[in-house]
C-alpha positions as CSV (number, residue, x, y, z in Angstrom):
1,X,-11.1,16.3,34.4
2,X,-7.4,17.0,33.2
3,X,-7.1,12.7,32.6
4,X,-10.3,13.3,30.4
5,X,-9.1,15.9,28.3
6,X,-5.1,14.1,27.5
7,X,-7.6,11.0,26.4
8,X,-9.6,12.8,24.5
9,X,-6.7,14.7,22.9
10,X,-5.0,11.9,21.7
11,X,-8.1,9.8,20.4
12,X,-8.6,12.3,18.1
13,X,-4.7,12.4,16.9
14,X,-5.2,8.9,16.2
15,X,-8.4,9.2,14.0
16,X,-6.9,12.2,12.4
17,X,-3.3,9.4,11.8
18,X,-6.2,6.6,10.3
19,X,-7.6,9.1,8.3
20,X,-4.4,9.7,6.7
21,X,-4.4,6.2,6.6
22,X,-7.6,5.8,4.7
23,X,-6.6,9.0,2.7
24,X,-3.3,7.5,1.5
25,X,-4.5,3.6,0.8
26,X,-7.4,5.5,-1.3
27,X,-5.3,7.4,-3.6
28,X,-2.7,4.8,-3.8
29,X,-5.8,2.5,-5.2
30,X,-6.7,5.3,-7.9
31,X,-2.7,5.8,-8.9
32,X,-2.1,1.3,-9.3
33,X,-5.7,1.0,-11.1
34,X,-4.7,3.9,-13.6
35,X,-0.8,2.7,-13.9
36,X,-1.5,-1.5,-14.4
37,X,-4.8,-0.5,-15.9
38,X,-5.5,-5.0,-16.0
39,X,-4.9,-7.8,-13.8
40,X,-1.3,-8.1,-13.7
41,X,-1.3,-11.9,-14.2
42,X,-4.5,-12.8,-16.3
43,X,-5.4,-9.8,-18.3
44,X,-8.8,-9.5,-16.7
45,X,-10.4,-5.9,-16.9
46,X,-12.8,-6.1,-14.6
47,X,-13.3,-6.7,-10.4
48,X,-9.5,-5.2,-10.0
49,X,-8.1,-5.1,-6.6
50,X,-5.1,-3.1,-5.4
51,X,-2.8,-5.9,-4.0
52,X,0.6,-5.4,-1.7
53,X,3.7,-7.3,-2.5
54,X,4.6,-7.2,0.9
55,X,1.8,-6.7,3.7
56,X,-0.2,-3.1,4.7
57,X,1.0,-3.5,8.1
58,X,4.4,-2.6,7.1
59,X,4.2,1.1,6.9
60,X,7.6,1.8,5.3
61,X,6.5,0.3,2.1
62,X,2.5,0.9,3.0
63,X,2.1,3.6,0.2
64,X,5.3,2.9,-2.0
65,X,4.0,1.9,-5.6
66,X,6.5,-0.4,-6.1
67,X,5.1,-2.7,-3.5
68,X,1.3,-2.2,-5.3
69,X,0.4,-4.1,-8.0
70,X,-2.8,-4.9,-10.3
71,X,-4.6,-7.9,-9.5
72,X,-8.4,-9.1,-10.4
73,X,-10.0,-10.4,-7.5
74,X,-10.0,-14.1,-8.3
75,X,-6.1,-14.0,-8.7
76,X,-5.5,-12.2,-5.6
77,X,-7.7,-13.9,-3.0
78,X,-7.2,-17.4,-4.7
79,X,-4.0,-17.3,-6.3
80,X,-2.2,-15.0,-4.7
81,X,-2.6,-15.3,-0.7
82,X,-2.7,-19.0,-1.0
83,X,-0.1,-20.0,-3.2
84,X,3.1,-17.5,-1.1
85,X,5.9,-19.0,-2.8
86,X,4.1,-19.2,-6.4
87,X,3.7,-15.6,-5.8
88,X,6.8,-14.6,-4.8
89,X,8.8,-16.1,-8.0
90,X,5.9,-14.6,-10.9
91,X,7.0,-11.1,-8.8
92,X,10.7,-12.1,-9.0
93,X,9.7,-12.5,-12.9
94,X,7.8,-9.3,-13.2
95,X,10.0,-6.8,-11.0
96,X,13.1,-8.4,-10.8
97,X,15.2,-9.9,-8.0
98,X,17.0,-6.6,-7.2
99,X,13.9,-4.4,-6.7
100,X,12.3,-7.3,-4.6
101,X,15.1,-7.4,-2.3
102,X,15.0,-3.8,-2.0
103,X,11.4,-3.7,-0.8
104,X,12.0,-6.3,1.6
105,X,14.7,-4.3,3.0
106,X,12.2,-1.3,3.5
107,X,9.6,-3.8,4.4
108,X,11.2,-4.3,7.6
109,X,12.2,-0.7,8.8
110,X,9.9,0.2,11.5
111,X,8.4,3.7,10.7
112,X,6.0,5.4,12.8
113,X,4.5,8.5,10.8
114,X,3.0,11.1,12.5
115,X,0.0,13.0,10.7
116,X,2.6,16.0,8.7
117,X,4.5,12.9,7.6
118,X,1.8,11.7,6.0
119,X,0.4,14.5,4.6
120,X,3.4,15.0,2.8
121,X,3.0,11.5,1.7
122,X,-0.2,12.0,0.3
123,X,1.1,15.4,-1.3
124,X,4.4,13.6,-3.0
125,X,2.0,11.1,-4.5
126,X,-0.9,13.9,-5.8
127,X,2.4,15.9,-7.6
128,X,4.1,12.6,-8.9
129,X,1.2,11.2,-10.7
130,X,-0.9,14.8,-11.1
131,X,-4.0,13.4,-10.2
């Protein structure tokens, strides 16, 4: 009964962590669509996707704007995931070198937020951008 409880317990600290999760990638979507307002590489105004410089599975950058940018669908699923290095050098021209680097460098510091972490998160981002 006791086993049932602790499993229990921590299934419901996990969905209350992806909610977060959910939470943080939604308002992140709202803050890049209002910032870039157009597809970052073709102008497009419409089908817009939120699109990672470096991947959602690295949480340190997960919900840092600088890693979001503005892409239209078309460009992001068949420009942008195919064509890596083409990518990577039109981000070096729109960011710059030094602020790419920097990212990677955050990209690959292993970060496991609990649930006030990333409420805090969420927080920070409602007061930066008043939403």
């Amino acid at each position: 009964m006791k086993l049932q409880k602790t499993i229990k317990r921590k299934r419901r600290r996990k969905s209350e962590r992806w909610g977060w999760f959910k939470k943080l990638d939604d308002l992140l979507r709202v803050i890049v669509k209002e910032r870039d307002k157009i597809c970052q590489r073709c102008g497009k105004d419409y089908d817009l996707q939120d699109a990672h410089i470096f991947s959602r599975r690295c949480l340190s950058t997960r919900w840092n704007t600088a890693n979001h940018i503005l892409l239209c669908k078309r460009c992001h699923i068949f420009w942008a995931h195919p064509n890596g290095p083409a990518f990577t050098l039109w981000i070096v021209d729109k960011i710059g070198m030094d602020e790419l680097r920097a990212l990677e460098t955050n990209s690959t510091m292993v970060v496991h937020w609990k649930n006030p972490e990333l409420e805090n998160i969420y927080n920070g981002l409602i007061d930066m951008f008043k939403m």
